[in-house]
Legacy VTK file of the C-alpha trace (Angstrom):
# vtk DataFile Version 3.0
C-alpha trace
ASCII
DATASET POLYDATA
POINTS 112 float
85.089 114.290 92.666
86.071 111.205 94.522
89.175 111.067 96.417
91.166 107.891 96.465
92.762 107.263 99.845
95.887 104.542 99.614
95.849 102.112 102.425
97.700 104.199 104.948
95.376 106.889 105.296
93.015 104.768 105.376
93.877 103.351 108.394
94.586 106.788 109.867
90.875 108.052 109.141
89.010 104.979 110.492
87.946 105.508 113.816
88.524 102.341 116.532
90.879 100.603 114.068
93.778 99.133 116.291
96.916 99.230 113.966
98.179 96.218 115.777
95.028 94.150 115.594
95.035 95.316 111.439
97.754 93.975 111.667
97.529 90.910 113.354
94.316 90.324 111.158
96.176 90.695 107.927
98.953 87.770 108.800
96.035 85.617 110.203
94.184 86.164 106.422
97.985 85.425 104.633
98.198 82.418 107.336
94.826 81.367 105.905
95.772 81.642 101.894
98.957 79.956 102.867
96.948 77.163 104.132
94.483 77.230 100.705
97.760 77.527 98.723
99.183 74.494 100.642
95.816 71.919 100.331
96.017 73.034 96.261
99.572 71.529 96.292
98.189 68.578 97.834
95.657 67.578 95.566
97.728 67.982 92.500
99.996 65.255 94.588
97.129 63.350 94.777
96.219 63.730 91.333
99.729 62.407 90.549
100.093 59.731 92.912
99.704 55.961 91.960
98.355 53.448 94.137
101.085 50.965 94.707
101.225 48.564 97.899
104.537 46.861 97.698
105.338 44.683 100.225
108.353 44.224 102.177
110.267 40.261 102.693
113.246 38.682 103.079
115.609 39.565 105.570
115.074 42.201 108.464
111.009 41.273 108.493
110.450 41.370 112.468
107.439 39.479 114.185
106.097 43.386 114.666
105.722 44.081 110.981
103.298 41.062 110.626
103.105 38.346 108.435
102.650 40.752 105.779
106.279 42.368 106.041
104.719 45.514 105.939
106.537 48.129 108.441
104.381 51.173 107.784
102.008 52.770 104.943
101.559 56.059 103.009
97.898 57.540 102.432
96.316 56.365 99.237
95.627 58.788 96.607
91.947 58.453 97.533
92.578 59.248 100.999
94.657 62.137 100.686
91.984 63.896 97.916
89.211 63.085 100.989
91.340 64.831 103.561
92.074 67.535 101.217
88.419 68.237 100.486
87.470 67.975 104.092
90.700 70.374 105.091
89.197 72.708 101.959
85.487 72.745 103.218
87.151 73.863 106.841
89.252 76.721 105.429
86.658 78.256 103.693
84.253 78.335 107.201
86.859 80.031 108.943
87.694 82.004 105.817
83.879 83.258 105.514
83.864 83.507 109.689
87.174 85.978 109.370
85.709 88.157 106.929
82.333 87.907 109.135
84.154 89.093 112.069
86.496 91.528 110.369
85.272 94.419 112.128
85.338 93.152 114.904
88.659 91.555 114.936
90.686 94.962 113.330
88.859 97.279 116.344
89.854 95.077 118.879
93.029 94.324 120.907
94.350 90.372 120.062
95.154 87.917 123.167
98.624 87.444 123.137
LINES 1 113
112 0 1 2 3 4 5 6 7 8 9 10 11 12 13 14 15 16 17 18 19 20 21 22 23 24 25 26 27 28 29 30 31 32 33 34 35 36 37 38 39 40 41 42 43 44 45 46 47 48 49 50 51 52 53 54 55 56 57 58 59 60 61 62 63 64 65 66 67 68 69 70 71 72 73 74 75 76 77 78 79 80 81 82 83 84 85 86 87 88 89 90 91 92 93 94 95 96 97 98 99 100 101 102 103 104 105 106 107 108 109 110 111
């Protein structure tokens, strides 16, 4: 007969698990699906956005803006699905290096 533990007495019958570094652990992982949850909002902006480039003129065009009229730019839809990607391939190294290390990390005491 198996006996299910809940997560509390879990913790009590591990041996060298620091409740503060469990801790600290668990809001780096939510810090880390946060960040996943954040880059999957981002590409369906991308996946929205339209490419338009409209330029500005007429009055208030300084000599900085250029001959363009153009004061500043957003990131094309391109470029934001690139640095999305790029952002997603990152997470998921220090995603796979977290649960790696997550022995480690929950028996030890975090740098403040």
């Amino acid at each position: 007969m198996a006996i299910n533990l809940g997560a509390r007495d879990r913790v009590k019958t591990l041996p060298k698990v620091n409740r503060r570094a469990l801790r600290k652990y668990g809001e780096f992982w939510r810090a880390l699906q946060l960040v996943g949850d954040a880059l999957a909002e981002a590409d369906k902006v991308a996946a929205k956005a339209t490419d338009s480039k409209s330029k500005r003129s007429g009055k208030g065009v300084s000599a900085k803006s250029g001959a363009s009229g153009e004061h500043w730019s957003t990131a094309s839809p391109e470029e934001i699905r690139a640095s999305a990607k790029t952002a997603h391939a990152s997470l998921r190294v220090m995603a796979s290096s977290a649960k790696k290390w997550e022995a480690e990390l929950v028996s030890r005491e975090w740098r403040k």
